[in-house]
C-alpha positions in Angstrom: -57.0 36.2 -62.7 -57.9 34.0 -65.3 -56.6 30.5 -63.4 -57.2 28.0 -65.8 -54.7 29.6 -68.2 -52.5 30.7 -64.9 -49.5 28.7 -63.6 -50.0 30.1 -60.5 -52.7 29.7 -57.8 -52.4 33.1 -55.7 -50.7 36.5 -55.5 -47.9 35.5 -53.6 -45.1 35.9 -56.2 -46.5 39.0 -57.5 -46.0 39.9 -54.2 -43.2 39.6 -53.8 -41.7 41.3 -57.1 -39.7 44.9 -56.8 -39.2 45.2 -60.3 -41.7 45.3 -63.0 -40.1 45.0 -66.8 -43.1 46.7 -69.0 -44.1 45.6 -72.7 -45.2 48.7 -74.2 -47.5 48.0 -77.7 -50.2 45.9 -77.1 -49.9 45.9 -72.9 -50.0 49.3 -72.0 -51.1 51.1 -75.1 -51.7 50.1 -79.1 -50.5 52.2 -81.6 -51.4 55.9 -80.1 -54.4 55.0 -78.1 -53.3 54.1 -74.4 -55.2 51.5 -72.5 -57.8 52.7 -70.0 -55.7 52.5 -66.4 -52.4 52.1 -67.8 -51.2 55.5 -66.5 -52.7 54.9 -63.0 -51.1 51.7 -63.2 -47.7 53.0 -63.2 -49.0 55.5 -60.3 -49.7 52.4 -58.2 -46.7 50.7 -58.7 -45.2 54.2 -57.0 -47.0 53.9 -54.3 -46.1 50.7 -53.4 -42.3 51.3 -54.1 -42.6 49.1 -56.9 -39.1 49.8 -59.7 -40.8 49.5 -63.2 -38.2 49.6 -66.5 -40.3 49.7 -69.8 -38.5 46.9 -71.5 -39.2 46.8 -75.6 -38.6 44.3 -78.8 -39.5 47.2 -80.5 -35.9 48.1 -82.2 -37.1 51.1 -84.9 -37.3 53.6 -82.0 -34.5 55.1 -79.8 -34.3 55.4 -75.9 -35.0 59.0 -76.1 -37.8 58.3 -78.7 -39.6 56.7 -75.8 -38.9 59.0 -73.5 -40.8 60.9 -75.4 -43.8 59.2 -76.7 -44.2 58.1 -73.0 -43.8 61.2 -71.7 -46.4 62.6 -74.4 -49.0 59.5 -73.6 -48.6 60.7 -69.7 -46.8 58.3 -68.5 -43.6 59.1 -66.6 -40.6 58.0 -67.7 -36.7 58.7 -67.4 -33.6 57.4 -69.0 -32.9 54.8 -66.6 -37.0 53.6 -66.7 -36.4 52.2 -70.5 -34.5 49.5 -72.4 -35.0 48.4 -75.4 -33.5 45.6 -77.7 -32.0 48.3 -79.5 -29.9 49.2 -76.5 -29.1 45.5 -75.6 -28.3 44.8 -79.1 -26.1 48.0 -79.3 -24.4 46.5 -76.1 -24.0 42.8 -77.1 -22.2 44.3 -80.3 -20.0 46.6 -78.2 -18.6 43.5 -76.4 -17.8 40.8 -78.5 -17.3 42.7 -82.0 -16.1 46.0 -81.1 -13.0 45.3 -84.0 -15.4 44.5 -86.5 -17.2 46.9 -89.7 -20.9 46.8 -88.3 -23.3 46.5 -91.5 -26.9 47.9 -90.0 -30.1 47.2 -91.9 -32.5 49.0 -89.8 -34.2 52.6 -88.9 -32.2 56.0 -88.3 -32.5 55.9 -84.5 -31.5 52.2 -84.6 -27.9 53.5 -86.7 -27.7 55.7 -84.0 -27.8 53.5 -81.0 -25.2 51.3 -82.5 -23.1 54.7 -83.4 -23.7 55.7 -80.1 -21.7 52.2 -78.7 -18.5 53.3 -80.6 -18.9 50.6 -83.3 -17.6 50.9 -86.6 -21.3 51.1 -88.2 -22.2 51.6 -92.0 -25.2 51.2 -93.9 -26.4 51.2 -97.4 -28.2 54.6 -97.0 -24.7 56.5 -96.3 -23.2 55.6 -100.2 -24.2 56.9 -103.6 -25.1 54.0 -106.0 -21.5 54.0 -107.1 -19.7 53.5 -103.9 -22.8 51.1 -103.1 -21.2 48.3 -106.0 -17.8 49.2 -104.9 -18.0 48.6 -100.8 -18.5 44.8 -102.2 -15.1 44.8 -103.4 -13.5 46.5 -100.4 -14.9 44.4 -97.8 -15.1 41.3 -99.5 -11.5 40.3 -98.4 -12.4 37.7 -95.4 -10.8 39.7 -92.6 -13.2 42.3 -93.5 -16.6 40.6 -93.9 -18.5 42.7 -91.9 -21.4 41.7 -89.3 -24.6 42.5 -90.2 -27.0 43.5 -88.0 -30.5 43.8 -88.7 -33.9 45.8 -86.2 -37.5 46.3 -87.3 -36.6 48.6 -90.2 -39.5 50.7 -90.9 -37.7 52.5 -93.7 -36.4 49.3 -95.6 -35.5 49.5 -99.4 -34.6 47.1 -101.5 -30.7 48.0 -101.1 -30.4 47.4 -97.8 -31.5 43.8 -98.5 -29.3 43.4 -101.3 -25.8 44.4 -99.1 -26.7 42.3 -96.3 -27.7 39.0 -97.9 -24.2 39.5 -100.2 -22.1 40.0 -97.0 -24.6 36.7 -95.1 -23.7 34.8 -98.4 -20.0 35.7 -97.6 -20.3 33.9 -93.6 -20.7 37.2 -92.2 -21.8 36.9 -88.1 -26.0 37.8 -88.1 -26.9 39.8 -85.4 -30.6 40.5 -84.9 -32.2 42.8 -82.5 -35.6 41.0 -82.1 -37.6 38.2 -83.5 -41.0 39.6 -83.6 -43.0 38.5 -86.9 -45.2 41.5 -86.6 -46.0 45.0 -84.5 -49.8 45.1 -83.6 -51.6 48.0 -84.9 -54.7 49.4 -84.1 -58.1 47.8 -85.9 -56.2 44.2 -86.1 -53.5 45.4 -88.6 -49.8 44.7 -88.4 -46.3 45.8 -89.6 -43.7 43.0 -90.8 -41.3 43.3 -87.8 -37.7 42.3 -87.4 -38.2 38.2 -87.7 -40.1 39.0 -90.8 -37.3 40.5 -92.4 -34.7 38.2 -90.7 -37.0 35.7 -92.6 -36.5 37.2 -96.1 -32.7 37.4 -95.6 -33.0 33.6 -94.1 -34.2 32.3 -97.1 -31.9 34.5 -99.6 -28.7 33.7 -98.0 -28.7 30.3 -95.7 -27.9 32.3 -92.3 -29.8 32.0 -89.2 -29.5 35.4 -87.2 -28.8 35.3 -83.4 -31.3 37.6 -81.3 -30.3 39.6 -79.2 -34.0 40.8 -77.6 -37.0 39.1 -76.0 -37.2 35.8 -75.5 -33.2 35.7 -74.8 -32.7 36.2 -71.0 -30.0 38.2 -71.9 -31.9 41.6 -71.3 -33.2 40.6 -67.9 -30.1 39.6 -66.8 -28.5 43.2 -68.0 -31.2 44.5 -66.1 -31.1 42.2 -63.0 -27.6 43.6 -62.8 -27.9 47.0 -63.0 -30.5 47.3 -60.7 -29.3 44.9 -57.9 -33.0 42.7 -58.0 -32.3 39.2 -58.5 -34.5 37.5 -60.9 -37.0 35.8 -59.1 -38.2 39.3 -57.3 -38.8 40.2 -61.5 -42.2 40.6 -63.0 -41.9 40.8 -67.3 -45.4 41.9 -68.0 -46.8 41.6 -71.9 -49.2 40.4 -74.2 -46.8 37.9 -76.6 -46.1 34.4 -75.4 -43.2 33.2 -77.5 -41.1 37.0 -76.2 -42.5 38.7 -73.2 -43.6 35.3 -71.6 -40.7 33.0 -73.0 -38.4 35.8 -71.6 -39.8 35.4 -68.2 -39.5 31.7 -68.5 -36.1 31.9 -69.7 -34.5 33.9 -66.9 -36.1 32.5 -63.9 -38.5 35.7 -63.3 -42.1 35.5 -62.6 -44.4 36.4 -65.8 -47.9 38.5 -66.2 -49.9 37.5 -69.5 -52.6 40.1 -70.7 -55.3 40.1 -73.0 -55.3 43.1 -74.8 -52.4 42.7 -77.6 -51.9 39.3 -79.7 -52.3 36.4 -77.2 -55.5 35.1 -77.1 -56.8 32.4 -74.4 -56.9 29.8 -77.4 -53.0 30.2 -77.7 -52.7 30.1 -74.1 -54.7 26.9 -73.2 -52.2 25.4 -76.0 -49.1 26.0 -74.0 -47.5 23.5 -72.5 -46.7 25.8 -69.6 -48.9 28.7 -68.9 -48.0 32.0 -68.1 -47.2 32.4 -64.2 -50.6 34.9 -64.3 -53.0 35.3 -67.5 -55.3 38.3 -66.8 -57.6 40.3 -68.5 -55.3 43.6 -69.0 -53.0 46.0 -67.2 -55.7 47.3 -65.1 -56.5 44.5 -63.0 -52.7 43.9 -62.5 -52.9 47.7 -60.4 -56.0 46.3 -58.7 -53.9 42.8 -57.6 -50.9 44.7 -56.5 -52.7 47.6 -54.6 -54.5 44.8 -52.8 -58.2 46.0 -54.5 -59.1 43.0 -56.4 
């Protein structure tokens, strides 16, 4: 443990946490090539009866697309060990606009999740350029301004953009999935992410989105619920200060910092306060907990 840029002085809260919530990109793997021990990791959190829920900002993939890649990377996984903003998004939508035409700028899978909730979802992909200039006209009327709601769309056109900032420019509610600027990529490259976008439409239209994902303690405390673990007894483990970290902070649960995605010790010697642990990468975290390091 690194414990000049480490809130905490032992192991005793880590400890003491049942539930692990897992950053995927850039903590356990980046892009397709998975960290060495990251598997065995998840091994030793087994044997020590530790729960573990891999908790994603990533909003372009489904719950079963994880499943899968996971699975496929060799790490085991079931339905109830993922959650991503896409879910919590999906559900935050569900409860407070289920009456409402759901305008979704974002991937397939994304659509789907949102489908999947019973919402009344559209998108600009769905109409022919024709009935793309007329659904202006028909939803224009104020009671019918729909919500838009806007993931890390990896199959963004132009039209998508051009719908959502007419409906924004309207008032419509902004719902956004997750605020990340970019996804890491192997070699040091990046994709523009949700808050990228979110940016473009920012600037076009006025409207500040609310998000739905990491940092907003909103999925911990879905998850703190439906597994029974009260917060403190949490451990959100990542590699991005201003969303795995802040999310940590947020909700009360204890936080894990590593070194192999975008923060660097630089960044975390700036923060006011540090992560709860900073440590070199996901590896020594199975070392700490199985009581080897």
């Amino acid at each position: 443990m690194r414990k000049n840029l480490s809130l905490e002085n032992d192991y005793k809260k880590l400890d003491e946490c049942e539930l692990f919530l897992l950053d995927m990109d850039g903590t356990l793997y980046l892009g397709d090539n998975v960290f060495e021990g990251a598997v065995d990791f998840i091994h030793t959190l087994e044997k020590h009866n530790k729960k573990y829920i891999y908790l994603t900002n990533n909003s372009s993939r489904s719950g079963n697309d994880y499943i899968k890649r996971l699975k496929g990377f060799g790490f085991p996984c079931e339905r109830e060990n993922i959650y991503t903003s896409g879910m919590a998004t999906a559900e935050y939508l569900r409860r407070n606009c289920s009456d409402r035409y759901i305008y979704v700028v974002g991937t397939k899978p994304f659509y789907d999740e949102i489908v999947a909730a019973g919402l009344k979802a559209f998108n600009a992909a769905i109409y022919d350029s024709e009935e793309f200039d007329s659904i202006r006209v028909s939803l224009d009327e104020k009671e019918n301004i729909p919500v838009v709601c806007v993931g890390f769309d990896t199959e963004l056109v132009y039209r998508d953009l051009d719908l959502a900032v007419h409906f924004l420019r309207k008032d419509a509610d902004f719902i956004a999935a997750n605020p990340d600027w970019v996804c890491p990529m192997p070699k040091g490259e990046v994709l523009p992410d949700c808050g990228s976008i979110c940016a473009l439409l920012t600037a076009s239209s006025g409207k500040e989105p609310v998000y739905i994902g990491k940092p907003n303690r909103n999925m911990v405390d879905i998850i703190s619920k439906m597994t029974g673990v009260e917060n403190e007894h949490i451990c959100c483990v990542g590699d991005r200060l201003y969303t795995d970290i802040a999310v940590a902070q947020n909700a009360g649960a204890v936080s894990v910092c590593v070194l192999t995605g975008e923060a660097d010790e630089e960044m975390i010697s700036k923060m006011e306060t540090k992560p709860g642990y900073t440590l070199d990468d996901i590896w020594e975290l199975a070392c700490i907990i199985d009581g080897s390091f």
